[in-house]
C-alpha positions as CSV (number, residue, x, y, z in Angstrom):
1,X,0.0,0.0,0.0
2,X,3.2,2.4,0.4
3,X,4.8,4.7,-2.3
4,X,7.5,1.8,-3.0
5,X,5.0,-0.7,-3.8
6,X,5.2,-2.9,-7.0
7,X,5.4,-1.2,-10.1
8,X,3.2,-1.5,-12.8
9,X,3.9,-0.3,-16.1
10,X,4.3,3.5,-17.7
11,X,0.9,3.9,-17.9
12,X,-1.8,4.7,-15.1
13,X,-3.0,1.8,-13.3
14,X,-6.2,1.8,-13.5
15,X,-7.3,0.2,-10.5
16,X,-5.8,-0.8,-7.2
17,X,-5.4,2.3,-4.7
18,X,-7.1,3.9,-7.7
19,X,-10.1,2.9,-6.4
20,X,-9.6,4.4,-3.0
21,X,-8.9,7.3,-4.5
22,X,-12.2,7.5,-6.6
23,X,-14.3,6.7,-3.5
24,X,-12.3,9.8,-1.7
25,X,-13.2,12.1,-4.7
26,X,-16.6,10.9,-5.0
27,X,-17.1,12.5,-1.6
28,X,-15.0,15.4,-2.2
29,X,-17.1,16.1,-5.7
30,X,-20.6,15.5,-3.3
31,X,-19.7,18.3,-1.2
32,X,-18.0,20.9,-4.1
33,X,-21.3,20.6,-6.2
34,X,-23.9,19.5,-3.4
35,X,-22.8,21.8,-0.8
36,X,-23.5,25.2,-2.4
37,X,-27.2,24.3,-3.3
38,X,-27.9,22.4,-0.4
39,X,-27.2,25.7,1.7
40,X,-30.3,27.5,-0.4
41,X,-32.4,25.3,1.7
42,X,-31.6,27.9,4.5
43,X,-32.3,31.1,2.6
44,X,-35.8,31.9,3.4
45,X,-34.7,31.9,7.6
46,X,-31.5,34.1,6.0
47,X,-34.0,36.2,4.5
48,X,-36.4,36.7,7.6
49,X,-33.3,37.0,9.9
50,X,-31.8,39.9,8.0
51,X,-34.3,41.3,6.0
52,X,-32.9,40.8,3.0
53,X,-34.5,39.4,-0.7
54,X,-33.9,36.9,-3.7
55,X,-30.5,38.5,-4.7
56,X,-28.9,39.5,-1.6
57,X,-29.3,35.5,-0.1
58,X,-28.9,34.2,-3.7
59,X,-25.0,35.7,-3.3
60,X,-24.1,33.3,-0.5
61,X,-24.3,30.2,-2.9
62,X,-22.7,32.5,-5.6
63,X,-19.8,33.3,-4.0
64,X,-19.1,29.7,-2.9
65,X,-19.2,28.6,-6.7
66,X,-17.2,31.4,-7.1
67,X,-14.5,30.3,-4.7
68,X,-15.0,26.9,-6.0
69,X,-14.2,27.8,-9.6
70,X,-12.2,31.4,-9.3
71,X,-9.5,30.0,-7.4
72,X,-8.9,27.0,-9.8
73,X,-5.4,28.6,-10.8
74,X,-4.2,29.2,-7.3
75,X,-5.1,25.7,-7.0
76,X,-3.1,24.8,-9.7
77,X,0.0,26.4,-8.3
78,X,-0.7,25.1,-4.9
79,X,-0.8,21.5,-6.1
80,X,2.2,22.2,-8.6
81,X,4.5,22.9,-5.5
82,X,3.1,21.4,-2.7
83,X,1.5,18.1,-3.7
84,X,-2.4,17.2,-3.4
85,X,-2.5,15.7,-0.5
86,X,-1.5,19.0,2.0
87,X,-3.4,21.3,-0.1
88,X,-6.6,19.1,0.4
89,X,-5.9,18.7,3.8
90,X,-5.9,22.4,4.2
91,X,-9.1,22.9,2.3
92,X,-10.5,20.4,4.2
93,X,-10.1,22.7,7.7
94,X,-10.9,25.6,6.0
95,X,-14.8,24.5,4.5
96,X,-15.3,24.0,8.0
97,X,-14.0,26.9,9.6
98,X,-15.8,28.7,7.1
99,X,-19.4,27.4,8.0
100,X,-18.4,27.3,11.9
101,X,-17.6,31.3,11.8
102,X,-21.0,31.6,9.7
103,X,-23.4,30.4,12.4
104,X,-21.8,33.2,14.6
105,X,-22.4,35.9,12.2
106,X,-24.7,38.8,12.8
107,X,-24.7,40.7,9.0
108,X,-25.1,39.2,5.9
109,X,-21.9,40.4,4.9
110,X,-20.2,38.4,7.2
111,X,-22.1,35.1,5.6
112,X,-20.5,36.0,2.5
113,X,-16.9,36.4,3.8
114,X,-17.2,32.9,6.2
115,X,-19.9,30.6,4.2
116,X,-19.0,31.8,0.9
117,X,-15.6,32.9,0.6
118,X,-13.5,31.0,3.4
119,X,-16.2,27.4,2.6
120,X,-16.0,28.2,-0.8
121,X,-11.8,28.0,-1.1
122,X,-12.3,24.9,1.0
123,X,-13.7,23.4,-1.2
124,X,-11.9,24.3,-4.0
125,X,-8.9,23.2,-2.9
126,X,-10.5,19.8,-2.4
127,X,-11.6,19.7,-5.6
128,X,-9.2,20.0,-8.0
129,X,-6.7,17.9,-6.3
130,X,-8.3,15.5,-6.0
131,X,-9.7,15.7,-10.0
132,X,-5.8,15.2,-10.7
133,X,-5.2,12.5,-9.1
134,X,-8.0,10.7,-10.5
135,X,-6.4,11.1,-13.7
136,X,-3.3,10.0,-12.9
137,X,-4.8,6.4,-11.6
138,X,-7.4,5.7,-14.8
139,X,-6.2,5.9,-18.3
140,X,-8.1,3.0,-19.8
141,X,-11.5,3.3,-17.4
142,X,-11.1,7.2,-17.0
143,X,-15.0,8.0,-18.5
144,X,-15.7,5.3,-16.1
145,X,-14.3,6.1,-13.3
146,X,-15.5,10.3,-13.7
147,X,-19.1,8.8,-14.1
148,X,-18.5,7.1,-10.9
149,X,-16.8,10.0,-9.0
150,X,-19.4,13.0,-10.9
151,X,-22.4,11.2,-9.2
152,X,-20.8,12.2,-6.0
153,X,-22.8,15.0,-6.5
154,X,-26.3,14.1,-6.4
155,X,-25.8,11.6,-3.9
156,X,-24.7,14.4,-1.3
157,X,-27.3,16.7,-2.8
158,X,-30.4,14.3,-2.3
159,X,-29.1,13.9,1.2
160,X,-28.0,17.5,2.3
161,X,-30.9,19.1,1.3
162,X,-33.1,17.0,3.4
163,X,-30.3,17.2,5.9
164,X,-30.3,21.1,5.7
165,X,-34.2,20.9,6.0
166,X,-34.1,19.0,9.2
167,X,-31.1,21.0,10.7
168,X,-33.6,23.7,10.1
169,X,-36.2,23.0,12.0
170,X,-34.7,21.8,14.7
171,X,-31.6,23.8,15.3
172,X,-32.2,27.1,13.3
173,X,-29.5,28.0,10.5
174,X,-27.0,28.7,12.8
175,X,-26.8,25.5,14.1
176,X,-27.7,23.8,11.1
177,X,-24.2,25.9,9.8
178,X,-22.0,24.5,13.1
179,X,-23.4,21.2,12.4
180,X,-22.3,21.2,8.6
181,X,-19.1,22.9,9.4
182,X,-18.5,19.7,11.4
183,X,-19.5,17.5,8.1
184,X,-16.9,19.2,6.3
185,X,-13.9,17.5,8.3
186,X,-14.7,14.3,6.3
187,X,-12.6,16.3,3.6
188,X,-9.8,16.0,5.8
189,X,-10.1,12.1,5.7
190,X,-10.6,12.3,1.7
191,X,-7.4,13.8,1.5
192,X,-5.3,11.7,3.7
193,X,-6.0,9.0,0.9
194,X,-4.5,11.0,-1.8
195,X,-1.1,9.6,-2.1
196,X,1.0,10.2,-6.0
197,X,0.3,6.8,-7.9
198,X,3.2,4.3,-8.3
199,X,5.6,5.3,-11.0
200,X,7.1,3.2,-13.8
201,X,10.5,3.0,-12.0
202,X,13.1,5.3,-12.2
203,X,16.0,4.7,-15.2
204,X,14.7,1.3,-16.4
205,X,11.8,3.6,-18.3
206,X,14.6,5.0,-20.4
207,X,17.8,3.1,-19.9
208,X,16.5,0.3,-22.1
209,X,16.4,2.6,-25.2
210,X,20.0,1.5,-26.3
211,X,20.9,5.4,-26.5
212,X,23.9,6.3,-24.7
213,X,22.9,10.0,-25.2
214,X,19.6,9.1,-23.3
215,X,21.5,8.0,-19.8
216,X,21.8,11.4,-18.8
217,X,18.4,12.2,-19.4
218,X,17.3,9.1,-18.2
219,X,19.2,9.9,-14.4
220,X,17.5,13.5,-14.3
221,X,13.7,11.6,-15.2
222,X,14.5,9.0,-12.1
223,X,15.5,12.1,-9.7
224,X,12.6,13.8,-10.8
225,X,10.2,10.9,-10.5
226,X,11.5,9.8,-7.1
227,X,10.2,13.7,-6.3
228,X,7.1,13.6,-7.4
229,X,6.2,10.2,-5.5
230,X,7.7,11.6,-2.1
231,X,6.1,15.4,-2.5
232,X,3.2,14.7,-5.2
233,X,2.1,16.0,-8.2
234,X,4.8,17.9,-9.9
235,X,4.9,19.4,-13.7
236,X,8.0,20.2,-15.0
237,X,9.8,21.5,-17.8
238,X,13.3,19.8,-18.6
239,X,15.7,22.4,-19.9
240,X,18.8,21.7,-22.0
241,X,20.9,21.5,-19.0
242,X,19.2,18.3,-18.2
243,X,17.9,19.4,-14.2
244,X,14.3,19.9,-14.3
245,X,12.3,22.7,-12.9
246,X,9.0,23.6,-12.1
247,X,6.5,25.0,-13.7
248,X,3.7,26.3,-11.7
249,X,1.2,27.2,-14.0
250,X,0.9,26.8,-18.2
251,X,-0.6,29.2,-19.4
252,X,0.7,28.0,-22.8
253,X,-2.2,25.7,-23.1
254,X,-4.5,28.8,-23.8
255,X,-2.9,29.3,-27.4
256,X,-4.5,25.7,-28.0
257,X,-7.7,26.3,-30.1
258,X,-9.6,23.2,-28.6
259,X,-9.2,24.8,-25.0
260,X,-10.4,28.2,-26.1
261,X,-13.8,26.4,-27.2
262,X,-14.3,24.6,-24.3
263,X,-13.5,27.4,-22.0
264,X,-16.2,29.4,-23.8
265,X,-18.5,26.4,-23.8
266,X,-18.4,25.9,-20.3
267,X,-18.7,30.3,-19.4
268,X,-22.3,30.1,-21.4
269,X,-23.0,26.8,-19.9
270,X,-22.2,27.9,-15.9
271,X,-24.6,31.3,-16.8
272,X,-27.6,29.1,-16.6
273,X,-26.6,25.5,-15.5
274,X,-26.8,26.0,-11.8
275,X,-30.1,28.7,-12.0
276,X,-32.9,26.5,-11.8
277,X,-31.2,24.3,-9.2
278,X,-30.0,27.1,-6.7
279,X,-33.5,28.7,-7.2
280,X,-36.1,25.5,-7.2
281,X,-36.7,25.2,-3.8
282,X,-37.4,29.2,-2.8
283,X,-39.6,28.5,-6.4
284,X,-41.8,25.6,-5.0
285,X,-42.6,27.3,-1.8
286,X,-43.4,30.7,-3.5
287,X,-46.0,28.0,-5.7
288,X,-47.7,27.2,-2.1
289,X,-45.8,23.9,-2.1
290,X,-45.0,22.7,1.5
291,X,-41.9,23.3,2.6
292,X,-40.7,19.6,3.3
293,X,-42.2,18.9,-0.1
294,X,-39.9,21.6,-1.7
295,X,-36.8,20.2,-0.2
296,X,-37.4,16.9,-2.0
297,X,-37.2,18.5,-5.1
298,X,-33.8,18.4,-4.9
299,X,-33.3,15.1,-3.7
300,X,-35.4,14.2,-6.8
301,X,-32.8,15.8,-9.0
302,X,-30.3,14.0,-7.3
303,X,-31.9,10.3,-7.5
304,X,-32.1,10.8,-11.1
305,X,-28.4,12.1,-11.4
306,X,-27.5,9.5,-9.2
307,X,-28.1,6.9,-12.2
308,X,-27.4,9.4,-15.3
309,X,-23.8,9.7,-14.1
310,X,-22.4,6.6,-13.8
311,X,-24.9,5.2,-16.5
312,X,-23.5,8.1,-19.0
313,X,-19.8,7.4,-18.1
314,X,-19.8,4.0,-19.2
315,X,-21.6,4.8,-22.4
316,X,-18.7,7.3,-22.8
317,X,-16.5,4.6,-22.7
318,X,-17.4,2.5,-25.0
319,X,-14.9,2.3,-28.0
320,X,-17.6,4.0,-31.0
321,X,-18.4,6.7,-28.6
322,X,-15.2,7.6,-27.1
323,X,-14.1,9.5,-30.0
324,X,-17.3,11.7,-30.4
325,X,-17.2,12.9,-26.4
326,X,-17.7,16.3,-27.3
327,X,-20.6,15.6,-29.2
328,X,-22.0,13.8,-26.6
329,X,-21.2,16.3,-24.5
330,X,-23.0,19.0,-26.5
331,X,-25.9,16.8,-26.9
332,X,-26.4,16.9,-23.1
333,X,-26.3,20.5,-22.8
334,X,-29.1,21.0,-25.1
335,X,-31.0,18.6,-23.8
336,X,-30.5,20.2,-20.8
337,X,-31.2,23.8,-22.2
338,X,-34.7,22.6,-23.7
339,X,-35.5,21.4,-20.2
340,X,-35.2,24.3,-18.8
341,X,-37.4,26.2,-21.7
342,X,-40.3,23.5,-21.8
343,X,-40.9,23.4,-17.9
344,X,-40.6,27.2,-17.5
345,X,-44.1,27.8,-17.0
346,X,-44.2,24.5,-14.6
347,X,-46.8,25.8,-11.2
348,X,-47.8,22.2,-9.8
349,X,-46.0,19.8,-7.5
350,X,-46.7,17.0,-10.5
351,X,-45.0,19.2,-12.8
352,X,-42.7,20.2,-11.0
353,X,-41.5,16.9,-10.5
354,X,-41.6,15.9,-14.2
355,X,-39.0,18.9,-14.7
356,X,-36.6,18.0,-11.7
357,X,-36.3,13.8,-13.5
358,X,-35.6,15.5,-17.1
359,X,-33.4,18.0,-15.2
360,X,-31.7,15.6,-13.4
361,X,-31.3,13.4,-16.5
362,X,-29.4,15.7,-18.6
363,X,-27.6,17.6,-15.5
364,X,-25.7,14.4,-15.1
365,X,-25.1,13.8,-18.8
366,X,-23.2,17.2,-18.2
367,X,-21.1,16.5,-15.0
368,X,-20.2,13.0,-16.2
369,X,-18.9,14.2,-19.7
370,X,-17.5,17.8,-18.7
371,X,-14.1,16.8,-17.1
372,X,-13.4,13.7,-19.7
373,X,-14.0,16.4,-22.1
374,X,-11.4,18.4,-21.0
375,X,-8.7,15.5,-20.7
376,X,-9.2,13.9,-23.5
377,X,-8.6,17.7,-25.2
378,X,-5.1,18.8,-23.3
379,X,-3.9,15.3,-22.5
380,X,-2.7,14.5,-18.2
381,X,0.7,16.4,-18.4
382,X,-1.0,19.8,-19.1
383,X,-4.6,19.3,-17.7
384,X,-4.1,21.1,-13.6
385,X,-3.3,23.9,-15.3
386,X,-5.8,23.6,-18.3
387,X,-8.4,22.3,-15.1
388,X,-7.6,25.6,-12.9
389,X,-8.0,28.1,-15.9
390,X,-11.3,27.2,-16.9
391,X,-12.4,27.0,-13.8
392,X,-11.1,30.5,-13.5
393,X,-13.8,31.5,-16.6
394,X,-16.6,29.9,-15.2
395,X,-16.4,31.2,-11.8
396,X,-16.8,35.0,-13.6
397,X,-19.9,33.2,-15.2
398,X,-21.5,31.9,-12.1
399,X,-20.9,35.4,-10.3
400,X,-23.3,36.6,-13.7
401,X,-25.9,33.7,-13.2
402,X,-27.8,33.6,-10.0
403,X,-27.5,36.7,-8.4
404,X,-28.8,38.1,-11.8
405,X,-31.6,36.0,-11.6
406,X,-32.1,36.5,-8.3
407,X,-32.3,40.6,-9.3
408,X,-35.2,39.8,-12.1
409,X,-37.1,37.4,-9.2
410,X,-37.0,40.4,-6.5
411,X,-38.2,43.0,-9.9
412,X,-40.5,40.8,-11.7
413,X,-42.1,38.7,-9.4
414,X,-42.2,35.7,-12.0
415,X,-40.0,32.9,-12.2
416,X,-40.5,32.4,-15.8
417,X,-38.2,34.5,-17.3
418,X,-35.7,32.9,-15.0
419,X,-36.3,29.5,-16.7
420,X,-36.2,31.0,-20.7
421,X,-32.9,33.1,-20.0
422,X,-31.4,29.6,-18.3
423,X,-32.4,27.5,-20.7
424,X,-31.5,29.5,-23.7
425,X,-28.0,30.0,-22.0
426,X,-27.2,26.4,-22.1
427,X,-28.8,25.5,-24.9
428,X,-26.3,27.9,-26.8
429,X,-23.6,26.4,-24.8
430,X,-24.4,22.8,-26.7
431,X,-24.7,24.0,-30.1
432,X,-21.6,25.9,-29.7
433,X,-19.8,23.2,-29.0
434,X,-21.0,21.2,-31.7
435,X,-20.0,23.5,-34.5
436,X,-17.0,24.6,-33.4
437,X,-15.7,21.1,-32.4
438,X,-16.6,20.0,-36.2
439,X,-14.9,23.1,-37.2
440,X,-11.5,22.4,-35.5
441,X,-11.9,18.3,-36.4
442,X,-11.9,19.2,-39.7
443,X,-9.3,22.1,-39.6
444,X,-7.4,19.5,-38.0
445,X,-7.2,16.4,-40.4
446,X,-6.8,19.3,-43.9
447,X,-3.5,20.0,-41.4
448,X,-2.5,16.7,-41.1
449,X,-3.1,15.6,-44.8
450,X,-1.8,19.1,-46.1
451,X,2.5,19.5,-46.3
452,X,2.5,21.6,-43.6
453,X,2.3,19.9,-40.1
454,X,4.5,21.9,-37.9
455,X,1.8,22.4,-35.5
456,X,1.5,18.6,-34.1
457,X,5.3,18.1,-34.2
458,X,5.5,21.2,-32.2
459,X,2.7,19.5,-29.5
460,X,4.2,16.5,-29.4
461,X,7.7,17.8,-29.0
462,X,6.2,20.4,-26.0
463,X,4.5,17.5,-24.1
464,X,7.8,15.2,-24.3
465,X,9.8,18.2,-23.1
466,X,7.7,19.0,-20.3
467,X,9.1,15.6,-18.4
468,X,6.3,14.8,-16.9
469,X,5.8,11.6,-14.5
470,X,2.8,10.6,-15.7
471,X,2.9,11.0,-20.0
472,X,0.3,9.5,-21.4
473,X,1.2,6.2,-23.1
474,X,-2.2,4.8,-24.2
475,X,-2.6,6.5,-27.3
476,X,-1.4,3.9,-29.1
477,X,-3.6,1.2,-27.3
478,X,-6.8,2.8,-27.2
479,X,-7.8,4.8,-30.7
480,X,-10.7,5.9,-29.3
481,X,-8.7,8.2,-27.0
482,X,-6.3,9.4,-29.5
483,X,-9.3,10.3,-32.0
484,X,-10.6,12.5,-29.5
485,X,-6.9,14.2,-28.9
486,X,-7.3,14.7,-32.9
487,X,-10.6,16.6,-32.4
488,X,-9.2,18.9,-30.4
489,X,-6.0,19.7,-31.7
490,X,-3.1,17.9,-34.3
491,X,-0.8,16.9,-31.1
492,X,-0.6,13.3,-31.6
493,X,2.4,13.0,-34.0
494,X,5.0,10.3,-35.3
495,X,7.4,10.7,-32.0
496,X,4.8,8.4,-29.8
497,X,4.8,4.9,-31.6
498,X,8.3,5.5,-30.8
499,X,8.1,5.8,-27.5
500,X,6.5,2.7,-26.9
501,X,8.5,1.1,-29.4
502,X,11.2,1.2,-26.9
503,X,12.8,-2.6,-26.1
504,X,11.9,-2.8,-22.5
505,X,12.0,-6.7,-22.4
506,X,16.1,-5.9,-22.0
507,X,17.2,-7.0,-18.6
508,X,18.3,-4.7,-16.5
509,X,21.5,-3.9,-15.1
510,X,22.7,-5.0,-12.0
């Protein structure tokens, strides 16, 4: 079970302590996505307690997304130089202390700085981490396994709203918040389990190559290797001096035209995704549902997401769909979208109900596909980064969303508008994505067929250069995964059969 334990292979193991780790960021993922919209269950007592409306309380799960997604590049850096198992130890103490300080608050204001900003970076620094590491342990099952750890999230959600709704009523918000604070500490446990995956062993991985010029290099990958398995996740640029050194952040990977669309993609689809969840319950009371009643709205949601997620992952990883995840992906948020539109003039519990299995249905299309998406388009060595910037873009987007929704609630009086302006948001978001990941697939194979293919050698060359501990070695066993690279951008190139064309059957020396 230690970090010296057998070795095997270059490629991610795809099982083992792999599965501890996805049951550690199935939790984590439960409270990053359930935790912000289970608090909304105590807005209405926020409301009464400080006289505030719709916007004002609608800012408390705001600013935890926010946090969640906003500080994705400082958790980037974090992880980069300190490893993911401190930094989600430390997020783990600080959710807590964030809700603790909350239930002791007198102003709003002070919500916002505790609950939102201090739970919120808590959170995110659980997050991310542990989305990492889950990469680094599944190559081969990785849509599986990101099915399995997404439906964290409406497992936590169909019991923290209920939870929340107890807590309530029988302890008020603040000590529904102390209570919760306390529930965060699990975080702590989640990242105790987070240790770096077992490498492929130090020289052997180059040594058999037959290149005397490679011994050097091969020397510097083994120091660097026996780093990252005593300190974590490292990525690394080798220089021509042969000693590696860190870097914290690539912001290189923005210049890749695959990333800019899905960055874009996911700012139209956080304006409206999380709406109709953060808002359902306040919705369903204001509709003379009782309140008990509107809690279990949510948990509806999350029964139905509970089966989407997995259930979508392993279609995603089936060998004909693999290589069309962004269309799958982009089918999801439309379906999502239209969801929205046709249940916006839903009043009745029945109908309400109807929207929240639909909703739930394509929600979890979306947070099973959204993060295998985003692998599968920047590759493992380059993906914290990649991971932290776009969750940079869509926290701007989710401090847009609700609050502004929340504004045209407290104005209008209607929730209908709320439903046509979410809806329409996402729905954009999916056909976006669809066109303009057509539009780079077939940019990309005129630039592979055509004389000039400077652009993937360039890729390949930057990946190989980067030293990384984990490269990504399956592309020439699974094509599906290699197709899906191509969609995205021309990076898979000639240097990589070579790579695993080296003779590692050679013994090794003594």
């Amino acid at each position: 079970m230690g970090a010296g334990g057998p070795r095997r292979g270059v490629g991610p193991p795809d099982g083992g302590w792999g599965w501890a780790v996805l049951g550690a960021c199935f939790v984590v993922t439960g409270f990053a996505y359930g935790f912000p919209k289970a608090v909304s269950v105590f807005f209405r007592a926020l409301m009464r307690d400080f006289g505030a409306g719709y916007s004002d309380t609608a800012w408390v799960s705001s600013i935890m997304l926010a946090m969640l997604y906003g500080t994705g590049p400082v958790s980037s850096i974090l992880v980069t130089r300190f490893g993911c198992r401190p930094v989600m130890l430390a997020g783990g103490l600080l959710a807590s202390a964030g809700m603790v300080l909350a239930s002791f608050a007198t102003r709003l204001l002070e919500v916002y700085l505790t609950a939102g900003v201090l739970t919120g970076l808590g959170l995110a620094l659980n997050f991310q981490p542990s989305l990492i590491m889950l990469g680094l342990y599944f190559e081969r099952r990785r849509p599986l396994a990101n099915g399995l750890a997404a439906a964290g999230s409406p497992v936590f959600l169909s019991a923290l709203s209920p939870l929340g709704q107890q807590l309530l009523e029988h302890f008020g918000w603040r000590g529904g918040f102390l209570l919760l604070g306390g529930l965060l500490l699990h975080c702590c446990a989640c990242g105790a389990v987070m240790r770096p995956p077992p490498g492929p062993g130090p020289p052997p991985r180059r040594a058999g190559a037959g290149d005397l010029a490679d011994d050097a290099a091969g020397e510097a990958d083994a120091e660097a290797d026996a780093e990252a398995e005593g300190e974590g996740l490292r990525v690394r640029e080798a220089p021509p001096g042969g000693r590696t050194r860190r870097r914290l952040l690539d912001v290189a990977v923005c210049a890749d035209r695959a990333f800019v669309v899905y960055a874009v993609t996911k700012f139209l689809m956080a304006l409206g995704l999380f709406v109709p969840a953060i808002l359902l319950v306040n919705y369903a009371k204001d509709a003379g549902v009782p309140d008990a009643d509107a809690a279990f709205l949510l948990s509806i949601v999350g029964f139905v997401d509970i089966v989407a997620r997995p259930a979508c992952g392993a279609l995603a990883g089936l060998a004909r769909l693999r290589p069309r995840v962004p269309y799958l992906f982009s089918l999801a948020l439309l379906a999502n979208g239209l969801t929205d539109l046709s249940s916006a003039r839903a009043r009745s519990y029945g109908a309400l109900v109807a929207f929240c299995i639909a909703f739930g249905l394509s929600y979890g299309m979306v947070g099973a596909l959204q993060f295998e998406v985003l692998m599968a388009t920047v590759g493992a060595p380059r993906f914290p980064s990649a991971l932290g910037l776009v969750l940079l873009v869509e926290a701007v987007a989710v401090l847009i969303g609700p609050p502004s929704a929340g504004r045209l609630v407290d104005a209008l009086k209607n929730y209908e508008i709320i439903f046509y302006l979410a809806g329409s948001e996402v729905a954009l978001a999916g056909i976006f994505m669809a066109v303009a990941t057509n539009c780079c697939l077939r940019r990309s194979k005129d630039t592979l067929s055509g004389p000039g293919t400077e652009g993937g050698a360039s890729d390949t060359e930057e990946v190989e250069a980067e030293g990384d501990p984990e490269p990504l070695p399956a592309g020439a066993e699974e094509p599906g995964s290699l197709e899906a690279l191509e969609v995205l951008s021309p990076r898979v190139g000639a240097p990589e059969p070579e790579v695993e064309a080296q003779p590692r059957p050679a013994p090794e020396p003594v």
